[in-house]
C-alpha positions as CSV (number, residue, x, y, z in Angstrom):
1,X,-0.5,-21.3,34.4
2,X,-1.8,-19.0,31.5
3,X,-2.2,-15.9,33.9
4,X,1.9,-16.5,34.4
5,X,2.2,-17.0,30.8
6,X,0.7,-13.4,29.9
7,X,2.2,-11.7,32.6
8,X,6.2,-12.7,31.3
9,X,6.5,-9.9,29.2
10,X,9.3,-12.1,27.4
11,X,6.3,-14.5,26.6
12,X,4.2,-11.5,25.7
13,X,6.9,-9.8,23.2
14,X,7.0,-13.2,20.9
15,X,3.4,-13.8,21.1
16,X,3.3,-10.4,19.7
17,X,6.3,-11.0,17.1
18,X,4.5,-14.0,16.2
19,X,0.9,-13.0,15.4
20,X,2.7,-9.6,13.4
21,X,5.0,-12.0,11.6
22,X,2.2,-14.7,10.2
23,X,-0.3,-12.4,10.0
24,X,1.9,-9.8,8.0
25,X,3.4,-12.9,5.9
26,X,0.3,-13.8,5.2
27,X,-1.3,-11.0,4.0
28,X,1.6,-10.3,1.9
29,X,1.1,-13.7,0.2
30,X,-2.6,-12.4,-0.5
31,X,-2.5,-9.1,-2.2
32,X,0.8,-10.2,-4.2
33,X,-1.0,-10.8,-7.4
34,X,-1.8,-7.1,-7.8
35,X,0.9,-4.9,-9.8
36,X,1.3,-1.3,-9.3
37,X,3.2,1.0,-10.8
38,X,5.7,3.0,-8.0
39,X,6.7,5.7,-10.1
40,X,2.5,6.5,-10.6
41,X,2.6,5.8,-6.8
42,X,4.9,9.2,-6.3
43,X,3.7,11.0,-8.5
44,X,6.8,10.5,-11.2
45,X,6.5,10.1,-14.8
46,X,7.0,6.2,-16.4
47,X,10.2,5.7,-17.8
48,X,10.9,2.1,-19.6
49,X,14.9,1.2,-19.8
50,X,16.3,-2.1,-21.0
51,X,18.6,-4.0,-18.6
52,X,20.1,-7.1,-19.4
53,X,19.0,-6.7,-23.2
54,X,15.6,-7.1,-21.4
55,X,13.6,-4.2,-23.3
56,X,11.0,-2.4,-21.7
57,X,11.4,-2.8,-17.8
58,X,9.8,0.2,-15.3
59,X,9.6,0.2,-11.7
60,X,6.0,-2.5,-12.2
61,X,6.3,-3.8,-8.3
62,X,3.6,-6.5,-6.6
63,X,1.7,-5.2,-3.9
64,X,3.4,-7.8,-1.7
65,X,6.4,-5.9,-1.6
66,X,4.7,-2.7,0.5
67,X,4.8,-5.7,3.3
68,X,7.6,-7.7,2.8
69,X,10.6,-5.6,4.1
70,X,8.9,-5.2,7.6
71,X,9.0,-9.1,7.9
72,X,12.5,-8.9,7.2
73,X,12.5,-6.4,10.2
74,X,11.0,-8.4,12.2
75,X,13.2,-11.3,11.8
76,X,15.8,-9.0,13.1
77,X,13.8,-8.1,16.3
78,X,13.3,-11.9,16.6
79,X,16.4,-12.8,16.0
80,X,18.1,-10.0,18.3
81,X,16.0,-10.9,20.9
82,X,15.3,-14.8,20.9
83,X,17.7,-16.2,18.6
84,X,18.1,-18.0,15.5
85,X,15.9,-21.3,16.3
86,X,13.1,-18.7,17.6
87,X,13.1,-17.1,14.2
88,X,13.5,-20.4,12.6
89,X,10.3,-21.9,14.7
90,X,8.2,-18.6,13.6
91,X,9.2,-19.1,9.7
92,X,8.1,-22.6,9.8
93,X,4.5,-21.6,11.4
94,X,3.9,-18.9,8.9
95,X,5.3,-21.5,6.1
96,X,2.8,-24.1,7.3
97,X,-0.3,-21.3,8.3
98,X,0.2,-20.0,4.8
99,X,-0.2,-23.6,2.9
100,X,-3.2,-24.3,4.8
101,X,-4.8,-20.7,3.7
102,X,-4.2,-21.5,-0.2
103,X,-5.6,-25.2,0.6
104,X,-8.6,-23.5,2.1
105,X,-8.8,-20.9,-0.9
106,X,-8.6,-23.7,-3.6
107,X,-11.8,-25.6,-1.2
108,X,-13.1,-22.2,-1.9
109,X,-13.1,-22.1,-5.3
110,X,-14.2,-25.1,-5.7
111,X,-17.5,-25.3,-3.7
112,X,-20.3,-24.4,-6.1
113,X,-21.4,-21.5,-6.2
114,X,-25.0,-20.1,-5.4
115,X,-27.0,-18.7,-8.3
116,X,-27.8,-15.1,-6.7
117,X,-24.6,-14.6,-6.3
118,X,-22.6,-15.0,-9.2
119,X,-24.4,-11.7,-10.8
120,X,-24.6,-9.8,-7.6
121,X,-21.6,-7.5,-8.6
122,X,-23.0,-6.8,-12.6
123,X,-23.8,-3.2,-11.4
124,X,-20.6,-2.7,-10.4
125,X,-18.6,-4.1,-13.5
126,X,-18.6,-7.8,-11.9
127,X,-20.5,-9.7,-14.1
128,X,-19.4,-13.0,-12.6
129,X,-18.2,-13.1,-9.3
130,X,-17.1,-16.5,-9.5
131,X,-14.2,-15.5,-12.0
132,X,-13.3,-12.6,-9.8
133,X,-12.7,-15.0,-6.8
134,X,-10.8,-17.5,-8.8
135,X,-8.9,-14.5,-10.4
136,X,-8.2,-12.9,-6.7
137,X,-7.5,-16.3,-4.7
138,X,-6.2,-18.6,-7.5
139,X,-2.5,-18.0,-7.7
140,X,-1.0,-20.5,-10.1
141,X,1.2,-22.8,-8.2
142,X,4.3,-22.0,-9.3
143,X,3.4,-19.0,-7.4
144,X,2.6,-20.0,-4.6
145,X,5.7,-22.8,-4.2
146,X,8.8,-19.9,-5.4
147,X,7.2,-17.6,-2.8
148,X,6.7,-20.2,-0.1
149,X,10.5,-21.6,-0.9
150,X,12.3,-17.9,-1.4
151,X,10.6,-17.1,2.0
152,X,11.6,-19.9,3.7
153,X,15.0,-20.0,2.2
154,X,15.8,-16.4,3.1
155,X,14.5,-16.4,6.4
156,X,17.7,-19.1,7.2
157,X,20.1,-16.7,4.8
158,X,18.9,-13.8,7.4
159,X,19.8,-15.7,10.6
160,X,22.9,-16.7,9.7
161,X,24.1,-13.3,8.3
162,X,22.9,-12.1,11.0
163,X,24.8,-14.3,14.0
164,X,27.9,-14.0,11.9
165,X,28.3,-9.9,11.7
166,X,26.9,-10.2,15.6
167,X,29.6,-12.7,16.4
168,X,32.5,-10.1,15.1
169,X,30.7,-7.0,16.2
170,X,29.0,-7.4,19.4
171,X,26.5,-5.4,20.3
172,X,27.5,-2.4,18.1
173,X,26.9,-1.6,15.0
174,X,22.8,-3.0,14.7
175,X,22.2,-1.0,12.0
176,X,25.2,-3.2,10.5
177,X,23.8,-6.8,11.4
178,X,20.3,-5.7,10.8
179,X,20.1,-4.0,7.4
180,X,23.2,-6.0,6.4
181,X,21.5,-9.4,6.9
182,X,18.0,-7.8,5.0
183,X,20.1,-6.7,2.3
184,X,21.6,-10.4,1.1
185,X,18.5,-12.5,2.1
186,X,16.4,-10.1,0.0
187,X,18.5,-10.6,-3.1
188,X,18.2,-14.2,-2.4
189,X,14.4,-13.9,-2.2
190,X,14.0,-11.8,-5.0
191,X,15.9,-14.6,-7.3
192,X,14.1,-17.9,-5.7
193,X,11.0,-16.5,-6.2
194,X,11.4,-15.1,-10.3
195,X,13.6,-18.3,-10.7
196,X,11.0,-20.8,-9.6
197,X,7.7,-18.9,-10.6
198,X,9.0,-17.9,-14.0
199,X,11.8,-19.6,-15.0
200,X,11.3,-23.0,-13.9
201,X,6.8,-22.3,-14.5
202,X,7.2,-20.2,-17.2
203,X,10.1,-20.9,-19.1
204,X,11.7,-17.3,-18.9
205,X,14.7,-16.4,-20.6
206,X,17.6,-16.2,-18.2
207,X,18.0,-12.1,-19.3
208,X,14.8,-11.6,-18.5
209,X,14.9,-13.2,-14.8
210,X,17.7,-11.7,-14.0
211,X,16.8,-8.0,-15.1
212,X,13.6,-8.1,-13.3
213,X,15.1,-9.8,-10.0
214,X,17.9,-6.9,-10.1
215,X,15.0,-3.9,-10.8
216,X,13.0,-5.8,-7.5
217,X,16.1,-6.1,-5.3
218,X,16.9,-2.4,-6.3
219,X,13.4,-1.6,-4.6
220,X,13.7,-3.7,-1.7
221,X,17.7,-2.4,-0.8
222,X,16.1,1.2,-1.0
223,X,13.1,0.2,1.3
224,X,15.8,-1.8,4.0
225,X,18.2,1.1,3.7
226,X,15.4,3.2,5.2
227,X,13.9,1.1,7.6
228,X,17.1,1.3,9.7
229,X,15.6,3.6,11.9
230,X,12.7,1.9,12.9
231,X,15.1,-1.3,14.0
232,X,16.6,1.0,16.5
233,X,12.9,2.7,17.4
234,X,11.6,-0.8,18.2
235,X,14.8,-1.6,19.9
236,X,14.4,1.1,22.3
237,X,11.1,0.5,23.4
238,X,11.7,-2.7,23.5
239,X,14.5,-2.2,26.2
240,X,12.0,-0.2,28.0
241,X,9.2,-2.6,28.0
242,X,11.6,-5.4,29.2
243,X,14.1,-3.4,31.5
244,X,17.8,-3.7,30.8
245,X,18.4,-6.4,33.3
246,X,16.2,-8.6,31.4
247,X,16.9,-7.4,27.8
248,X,20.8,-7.8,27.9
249,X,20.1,-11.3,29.5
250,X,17.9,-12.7,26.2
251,X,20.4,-10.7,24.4
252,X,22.8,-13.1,25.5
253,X,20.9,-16.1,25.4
254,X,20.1,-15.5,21.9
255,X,23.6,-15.4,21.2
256,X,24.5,-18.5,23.3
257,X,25.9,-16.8,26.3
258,X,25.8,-17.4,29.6
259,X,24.6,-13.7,32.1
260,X,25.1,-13.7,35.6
């Protein structure tokens, strides 16, 4: 039974989608409480402009967002290939697999600590590495449930954008369905996320929310706009790996057509 299971390359392909998509969701969710600065990133000078009346703002980016838009890209694949309840099923195990990882890192945090260890680090600037962990794995919640619920939420914004510009175009124009779809679920994101983490945790003015959700999405719509071309690399060796025969038949099943 398994050896006929790894030798479907269908079966193959979303194992492979899968393990990418929690793994990549997860990691995101891990490193997104360091800030970096993307002009210093390439090199350009800092320039602060007010938006909104919001004083102050610069291109200040989490380090979540380097991973981010290729889930987006991914759900695309997915969804291109296996359909909206595939991508659906995926989003809910990464949803779930990510919970259980901040459960485990708050068991973490609280397990005491051993003595050696908490100074182990002084030479190094660490002079307890109790804090550190706490600092690196203790996300506040209101974090953790904006991210978890702007993830979730545009992942279904995504498959239905998606399926609609694929019902009225067919199968032309992927660059249309694909970026188009990334584009509106990652404004959607970007507001969940500020609105529930900062507005709702943090009591943010609405000026403020708003200016930094529209300096983030400007980011993000930059990033989709250029990932178009690796939607239509992966495509192609996709349709290689697969054959046409077999790719235009989960094409259509994805769509809810019948092949012959």
């Amino acid at each position: 039974m398994i050896k006929t299971l790894l030798n479907d390359k269908p079966t193959k392909l979303f194992v492979l989608f899968t393990s990418f998509f929690v793994a990549n969701a997860l990691i995101a969710e891990c490193i997104g409480g360091k800030l970096f600065s993307l002009e210093q990133l390439l090199g350009l000078p800092v320039h602060t402009f007010t938006l909104f009346g919001q004083s102050g703002l610069a291109y200040t980016l989490t380090a979540g967002v380097l991973l981010w838009p290729l889930e987006f890209v991914m759900t695309d694949i997915v969804n291109e290939y296996f359909g909206p309840k595939a991508v659906r099923r995926i989003s809910y195990i990464a949803v779930g697999l990510i919970f259980y990882a901040f459960i485990m890192f708050f068991v973490a945090m609280k397990v005491p600590a051993d003595g050696w260890w908490l100074g182990s680090r002084s030479e190094a600037g660490i002079p307890n590495m109790q804090t550190a962990f706490e600092s690196i794995f203790g996300q506040g919640m209101w974090i953790i449930l904006g991210s978890l619920t702007a993830f979730l939420v545009s992942q279904i914004v995504d498959v239905t954008v998606f399926h609609r510009i694929k019902k009225r175009t067919g199968e032309k124009h992927v660059w249309l369905r694909a970026t188009g779809s990334t584009l509106v679920s990652q404004l959607v994101d970007s507001f969940i996320v500020l609105y529930i983490a900062f507005k709702l945790g943090n009591d943010w003015s609405w000026q403020r929310v708003l200016a930094i959700c529209l300096v983030n999405y400007s980011y993000k719509f930059v990033v989709a706009i250029a990932l178009t071309p690796l939607i239509y690399l992966l495509e192609n060796r996709i349709e290689k790996f697969l054959g046409p025969e077999t790719a235009a038949k989960m094409k259509a099943a994805a769509m809810g057509k019948e092949t012959a």
